[in-house]
N, CA, C and O atoms as CSV, one atom per row, in Angstrom:
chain,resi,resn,atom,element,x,y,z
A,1,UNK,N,N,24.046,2.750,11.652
A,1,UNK,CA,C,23.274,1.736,10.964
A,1,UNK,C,C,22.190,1.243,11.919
A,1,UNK,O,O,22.505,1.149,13.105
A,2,UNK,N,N,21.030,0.936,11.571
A,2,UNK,CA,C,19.598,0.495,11.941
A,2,UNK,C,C,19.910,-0.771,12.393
A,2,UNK,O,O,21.047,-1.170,12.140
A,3,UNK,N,N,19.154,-1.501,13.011
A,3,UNK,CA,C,19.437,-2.850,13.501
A,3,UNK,C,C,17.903,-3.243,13.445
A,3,UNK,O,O,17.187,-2.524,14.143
A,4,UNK,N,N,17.197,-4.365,12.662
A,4,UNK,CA,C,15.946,-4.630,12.588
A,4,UNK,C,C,16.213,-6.161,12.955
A,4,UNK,O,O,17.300,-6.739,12.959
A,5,UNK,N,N,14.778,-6.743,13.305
A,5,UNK,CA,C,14.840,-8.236,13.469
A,5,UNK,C,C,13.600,-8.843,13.185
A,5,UNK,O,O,12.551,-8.427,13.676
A,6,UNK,N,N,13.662,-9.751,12.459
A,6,UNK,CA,C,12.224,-10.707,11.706
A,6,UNK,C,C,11.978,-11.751,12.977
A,6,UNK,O,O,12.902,-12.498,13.299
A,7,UNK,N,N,10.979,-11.781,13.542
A,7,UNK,CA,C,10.892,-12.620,14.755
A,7,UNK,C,C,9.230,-13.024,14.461
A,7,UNK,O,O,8.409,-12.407,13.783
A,8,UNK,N,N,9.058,-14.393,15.296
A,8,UNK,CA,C,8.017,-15.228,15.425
A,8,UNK,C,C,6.812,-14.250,16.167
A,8,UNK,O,O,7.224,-13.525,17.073
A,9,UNK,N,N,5.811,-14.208,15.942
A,9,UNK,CA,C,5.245,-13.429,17.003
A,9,UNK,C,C,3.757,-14.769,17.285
A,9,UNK,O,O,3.723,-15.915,16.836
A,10,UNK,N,N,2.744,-14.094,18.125
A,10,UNK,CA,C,1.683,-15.161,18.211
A,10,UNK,C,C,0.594,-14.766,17.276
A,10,UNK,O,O,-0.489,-15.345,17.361
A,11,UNK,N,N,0.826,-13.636,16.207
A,11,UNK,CA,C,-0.041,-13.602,14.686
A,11,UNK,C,C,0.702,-13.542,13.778
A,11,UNK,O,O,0.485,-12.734,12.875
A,12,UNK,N,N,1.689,-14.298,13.755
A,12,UNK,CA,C,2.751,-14.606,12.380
A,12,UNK,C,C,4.148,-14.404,12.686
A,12,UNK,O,O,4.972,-15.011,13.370
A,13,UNK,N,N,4.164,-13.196,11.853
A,13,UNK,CA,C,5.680,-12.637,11.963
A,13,UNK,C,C,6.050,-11.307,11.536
A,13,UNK,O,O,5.705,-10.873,10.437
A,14,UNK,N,N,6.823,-10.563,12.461
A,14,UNK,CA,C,7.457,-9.476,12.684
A,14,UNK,C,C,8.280,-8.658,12.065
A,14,UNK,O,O,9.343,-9.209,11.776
A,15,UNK,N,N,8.214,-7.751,11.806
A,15,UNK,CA,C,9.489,-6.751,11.280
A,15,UNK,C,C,9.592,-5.859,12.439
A,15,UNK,O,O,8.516,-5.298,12.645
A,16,UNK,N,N,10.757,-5.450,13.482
A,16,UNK,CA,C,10.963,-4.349,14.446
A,16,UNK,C,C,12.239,-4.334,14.593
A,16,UNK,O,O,13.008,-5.197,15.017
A,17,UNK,N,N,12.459,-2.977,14.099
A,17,UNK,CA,C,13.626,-2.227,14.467
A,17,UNK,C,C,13.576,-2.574,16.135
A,17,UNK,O,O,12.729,-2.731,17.014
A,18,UNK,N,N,15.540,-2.591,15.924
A,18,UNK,CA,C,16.275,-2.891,17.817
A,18,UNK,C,C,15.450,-1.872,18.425
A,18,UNK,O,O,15.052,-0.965,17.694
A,19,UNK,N,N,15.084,-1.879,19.824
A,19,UNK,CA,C,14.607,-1.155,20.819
A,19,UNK,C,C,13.617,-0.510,20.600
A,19,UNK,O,O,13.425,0.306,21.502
A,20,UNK,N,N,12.480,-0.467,19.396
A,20,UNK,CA,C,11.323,-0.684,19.296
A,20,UNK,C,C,10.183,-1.407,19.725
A,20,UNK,O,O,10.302,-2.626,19.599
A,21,UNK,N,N,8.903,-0.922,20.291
A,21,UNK,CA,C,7.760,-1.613,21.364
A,21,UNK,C,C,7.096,-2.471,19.907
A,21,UNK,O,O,6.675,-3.626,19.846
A,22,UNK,N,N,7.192,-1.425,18.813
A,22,UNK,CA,C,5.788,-1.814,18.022
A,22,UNK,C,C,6.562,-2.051,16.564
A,22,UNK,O,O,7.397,-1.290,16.074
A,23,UNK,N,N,6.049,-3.359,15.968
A,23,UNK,CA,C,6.889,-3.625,14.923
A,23,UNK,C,C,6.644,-3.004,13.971
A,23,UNK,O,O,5.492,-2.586,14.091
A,24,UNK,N,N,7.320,-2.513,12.551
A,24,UNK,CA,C,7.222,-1.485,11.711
A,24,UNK,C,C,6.548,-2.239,10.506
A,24,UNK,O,O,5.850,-1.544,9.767
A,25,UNK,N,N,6.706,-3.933,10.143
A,25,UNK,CA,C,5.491,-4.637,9.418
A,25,UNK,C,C,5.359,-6.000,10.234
A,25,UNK,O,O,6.110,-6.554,11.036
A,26,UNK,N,N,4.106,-6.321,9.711
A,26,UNK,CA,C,4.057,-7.684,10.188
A,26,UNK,C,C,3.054,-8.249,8.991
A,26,UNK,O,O,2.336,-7.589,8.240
A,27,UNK,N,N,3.296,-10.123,9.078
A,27,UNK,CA,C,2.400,-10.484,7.676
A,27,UNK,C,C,2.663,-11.830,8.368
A,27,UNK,O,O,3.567,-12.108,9.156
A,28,UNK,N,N,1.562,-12.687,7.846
A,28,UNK,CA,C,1.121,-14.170,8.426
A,28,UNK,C,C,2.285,-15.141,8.127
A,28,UNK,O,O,2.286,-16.064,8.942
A,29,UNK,N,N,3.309,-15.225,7.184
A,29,UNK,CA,C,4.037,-16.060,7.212
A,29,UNK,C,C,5.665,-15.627,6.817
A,29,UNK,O,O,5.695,-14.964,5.780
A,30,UNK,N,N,6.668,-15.804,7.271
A,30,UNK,CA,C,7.829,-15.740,6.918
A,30,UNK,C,C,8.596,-15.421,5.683
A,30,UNK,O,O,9.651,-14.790,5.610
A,31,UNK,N,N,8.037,-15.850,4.914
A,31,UNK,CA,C,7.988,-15.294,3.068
A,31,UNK,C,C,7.574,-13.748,3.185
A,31,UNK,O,O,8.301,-12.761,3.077
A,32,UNK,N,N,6.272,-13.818,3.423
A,32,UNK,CA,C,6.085,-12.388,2.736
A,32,UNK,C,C,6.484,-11.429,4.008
A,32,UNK,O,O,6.131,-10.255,3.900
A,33,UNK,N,N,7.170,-11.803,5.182
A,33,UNK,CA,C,7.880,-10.894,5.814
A,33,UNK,C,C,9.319,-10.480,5.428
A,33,UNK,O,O,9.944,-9.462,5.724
A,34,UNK,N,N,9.626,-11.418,4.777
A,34,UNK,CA,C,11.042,-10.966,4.242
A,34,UNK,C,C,10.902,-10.503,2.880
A,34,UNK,O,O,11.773,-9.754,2.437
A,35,UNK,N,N,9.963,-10.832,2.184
A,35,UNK,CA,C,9.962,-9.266,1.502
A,35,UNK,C,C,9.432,-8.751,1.289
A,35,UNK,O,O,9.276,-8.430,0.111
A,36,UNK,N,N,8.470,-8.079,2.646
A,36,UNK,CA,C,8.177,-6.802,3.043
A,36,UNK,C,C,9.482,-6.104,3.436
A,36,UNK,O,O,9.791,-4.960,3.101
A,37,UNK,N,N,10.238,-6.975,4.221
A,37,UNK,CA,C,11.388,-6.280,4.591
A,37,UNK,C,C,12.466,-5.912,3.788
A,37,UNK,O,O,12.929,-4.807,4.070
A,38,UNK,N,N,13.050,-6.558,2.794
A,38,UNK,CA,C,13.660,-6.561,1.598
A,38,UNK,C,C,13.123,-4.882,1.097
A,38,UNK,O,O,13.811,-3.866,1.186
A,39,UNK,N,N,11.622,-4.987,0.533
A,39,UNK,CA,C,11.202,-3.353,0.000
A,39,UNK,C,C,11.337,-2.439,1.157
A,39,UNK,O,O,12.021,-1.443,0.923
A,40,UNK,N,N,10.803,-2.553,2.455
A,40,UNK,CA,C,11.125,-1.347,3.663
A,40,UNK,C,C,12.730,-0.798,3.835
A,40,UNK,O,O,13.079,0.348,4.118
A,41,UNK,N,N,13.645,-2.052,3.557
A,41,UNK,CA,C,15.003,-1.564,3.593
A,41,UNK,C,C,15.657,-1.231,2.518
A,41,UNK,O,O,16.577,-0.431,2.693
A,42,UNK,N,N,15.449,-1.632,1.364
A,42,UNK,CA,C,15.951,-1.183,0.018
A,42,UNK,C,C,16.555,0.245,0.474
A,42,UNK,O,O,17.783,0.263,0.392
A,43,UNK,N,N,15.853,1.693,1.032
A,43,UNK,CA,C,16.359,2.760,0.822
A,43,UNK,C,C,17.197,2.810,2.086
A,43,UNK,O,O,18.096,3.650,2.037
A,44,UNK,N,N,17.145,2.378,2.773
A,44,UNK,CA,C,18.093,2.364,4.275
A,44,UNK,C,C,19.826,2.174,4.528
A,44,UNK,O,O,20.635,2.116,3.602
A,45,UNK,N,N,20.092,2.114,5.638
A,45,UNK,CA,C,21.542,1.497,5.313
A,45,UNK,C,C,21.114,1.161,6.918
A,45,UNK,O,O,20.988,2.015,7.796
A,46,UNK,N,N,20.863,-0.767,7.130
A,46,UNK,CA,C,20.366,-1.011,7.774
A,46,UNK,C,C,20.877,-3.217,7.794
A,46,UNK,O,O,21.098,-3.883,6.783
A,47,UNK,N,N,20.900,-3.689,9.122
A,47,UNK,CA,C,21.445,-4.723,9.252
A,47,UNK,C,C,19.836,-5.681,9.769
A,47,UNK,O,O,19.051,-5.536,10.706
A,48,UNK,N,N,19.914,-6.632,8.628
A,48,UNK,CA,C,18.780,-7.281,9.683
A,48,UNK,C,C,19.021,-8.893,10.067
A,48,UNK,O,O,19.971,-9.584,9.699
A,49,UNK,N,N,18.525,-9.072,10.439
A,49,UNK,CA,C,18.594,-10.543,11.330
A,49,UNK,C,C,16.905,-10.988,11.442
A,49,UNK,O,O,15.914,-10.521,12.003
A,50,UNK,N,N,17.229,-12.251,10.501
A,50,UNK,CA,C,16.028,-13.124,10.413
A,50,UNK,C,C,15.976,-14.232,11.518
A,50,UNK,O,O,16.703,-15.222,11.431
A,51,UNK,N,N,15.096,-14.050,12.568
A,51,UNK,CA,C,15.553,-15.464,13.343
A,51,UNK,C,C,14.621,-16.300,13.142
A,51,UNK,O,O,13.562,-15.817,12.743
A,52,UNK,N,N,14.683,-17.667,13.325
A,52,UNK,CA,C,14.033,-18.937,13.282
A,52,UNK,C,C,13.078,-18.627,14.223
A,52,UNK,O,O,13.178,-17.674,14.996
A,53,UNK,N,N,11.870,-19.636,14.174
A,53,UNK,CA,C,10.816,-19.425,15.326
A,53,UNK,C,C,11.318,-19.750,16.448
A,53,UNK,O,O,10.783,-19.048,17.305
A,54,UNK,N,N,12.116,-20.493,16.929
A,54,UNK,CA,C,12.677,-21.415,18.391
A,54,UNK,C,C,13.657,-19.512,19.105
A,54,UNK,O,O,13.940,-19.190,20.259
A,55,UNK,N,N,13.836,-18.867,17.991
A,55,UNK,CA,C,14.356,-17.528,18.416
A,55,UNK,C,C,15.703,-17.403,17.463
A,55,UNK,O,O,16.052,-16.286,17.081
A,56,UNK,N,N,16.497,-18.663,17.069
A,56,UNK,CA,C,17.434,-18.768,17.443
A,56,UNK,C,C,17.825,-17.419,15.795
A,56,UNK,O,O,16.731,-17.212,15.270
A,57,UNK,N,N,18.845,-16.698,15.105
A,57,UNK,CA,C,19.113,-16.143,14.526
A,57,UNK,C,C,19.424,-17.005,13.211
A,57,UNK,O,O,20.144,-17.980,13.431
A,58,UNK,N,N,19.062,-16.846,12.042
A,58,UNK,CA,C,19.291,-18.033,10.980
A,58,UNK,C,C,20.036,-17.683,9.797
A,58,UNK,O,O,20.742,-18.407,9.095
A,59,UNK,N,N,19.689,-16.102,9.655
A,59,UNK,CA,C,20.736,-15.042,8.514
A,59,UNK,C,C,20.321,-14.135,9.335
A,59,UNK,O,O,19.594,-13.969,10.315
A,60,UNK,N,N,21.582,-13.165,8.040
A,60,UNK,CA,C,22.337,-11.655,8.683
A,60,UNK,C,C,22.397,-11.066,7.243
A,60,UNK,O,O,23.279,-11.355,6.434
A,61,UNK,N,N,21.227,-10.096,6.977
A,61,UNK,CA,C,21.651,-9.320,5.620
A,61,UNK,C,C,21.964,-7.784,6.245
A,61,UNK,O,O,21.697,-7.283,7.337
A,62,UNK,N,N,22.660,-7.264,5.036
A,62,UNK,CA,C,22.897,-5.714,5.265
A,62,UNK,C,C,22.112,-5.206,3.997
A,62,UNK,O,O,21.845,-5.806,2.956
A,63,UNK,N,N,21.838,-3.987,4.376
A,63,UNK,CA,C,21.141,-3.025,3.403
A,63,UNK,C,C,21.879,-1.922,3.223
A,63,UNK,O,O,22.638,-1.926,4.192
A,64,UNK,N,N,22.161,-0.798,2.446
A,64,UNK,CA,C,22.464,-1.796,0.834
A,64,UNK,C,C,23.471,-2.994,1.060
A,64,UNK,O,O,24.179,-3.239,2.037
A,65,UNK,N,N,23.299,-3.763,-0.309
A,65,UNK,CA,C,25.092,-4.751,0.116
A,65,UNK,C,C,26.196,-3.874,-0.066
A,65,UNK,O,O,27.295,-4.414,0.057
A,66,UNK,N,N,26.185,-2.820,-0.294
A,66,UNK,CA,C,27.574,-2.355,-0.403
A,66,UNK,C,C,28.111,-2.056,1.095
A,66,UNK,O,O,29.309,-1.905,1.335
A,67,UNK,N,N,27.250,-1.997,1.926
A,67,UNK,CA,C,27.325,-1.136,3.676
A,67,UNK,C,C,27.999,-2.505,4.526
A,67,UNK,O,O,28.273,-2.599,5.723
A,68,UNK,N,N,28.158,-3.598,3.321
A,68,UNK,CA,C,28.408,-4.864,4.390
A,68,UNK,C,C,29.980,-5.048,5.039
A,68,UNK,O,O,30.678,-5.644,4.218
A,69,UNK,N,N,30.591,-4.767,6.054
A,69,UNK,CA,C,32.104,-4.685,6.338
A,69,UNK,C,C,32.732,-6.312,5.992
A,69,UNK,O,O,33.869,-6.574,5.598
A,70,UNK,N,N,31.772,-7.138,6.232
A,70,UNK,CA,C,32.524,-8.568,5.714
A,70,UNK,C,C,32.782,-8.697,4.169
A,70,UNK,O,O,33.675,-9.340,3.619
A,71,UNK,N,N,31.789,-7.934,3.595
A,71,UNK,CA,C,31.982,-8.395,2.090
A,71,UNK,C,C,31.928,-9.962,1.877
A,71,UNK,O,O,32.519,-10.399,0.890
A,72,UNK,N,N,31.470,-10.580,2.460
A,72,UNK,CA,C,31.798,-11.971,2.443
A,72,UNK,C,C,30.528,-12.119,0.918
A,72,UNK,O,O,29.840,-11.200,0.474
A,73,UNK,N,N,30.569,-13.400,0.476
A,73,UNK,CA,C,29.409,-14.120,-0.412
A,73,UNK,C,C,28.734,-14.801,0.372
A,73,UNK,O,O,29.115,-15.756,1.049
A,74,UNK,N,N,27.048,-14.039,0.268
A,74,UNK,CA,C,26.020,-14.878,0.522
A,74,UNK,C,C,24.997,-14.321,1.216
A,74,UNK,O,O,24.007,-14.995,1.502
């Protein structure tokens, strides 16, 4: 499974896969980065992590939901 992360950058905000230099989207505000990311992962089987601007991590989705081992709601 892929490991991506939505992060603050100093022209908006980020989409980059773990251990990637160069992010795979980026877009001016937090909304339309998450779903850019939402459509980029739809076909994947892939974990992402949205973090807050301060860095800190704020959600944890999996792609598809079926790939999720918690199964939890939410």
């Amino acid at each position: 499974m892929d490991n991506y992360h939505i992060t603050k950058t100093d022209l908006g905000w980020a989409l980059t896969k773990q251990g990637a230099t160069k992010a795979s989207k980026s877009a001016p505000t937090k909304a339309e980065i998450v779903a850019l990311a939402s459509a980029f992962l739809a076909d994947k089987t892939a974990s992402l992590k949205i973090h807050k601007e301060d860095g800190t991590i704020q959600e944890e989705r999996t792609y598809p939901r079926s790939a999720d081992p918690a199964q939890t709601v939410g």
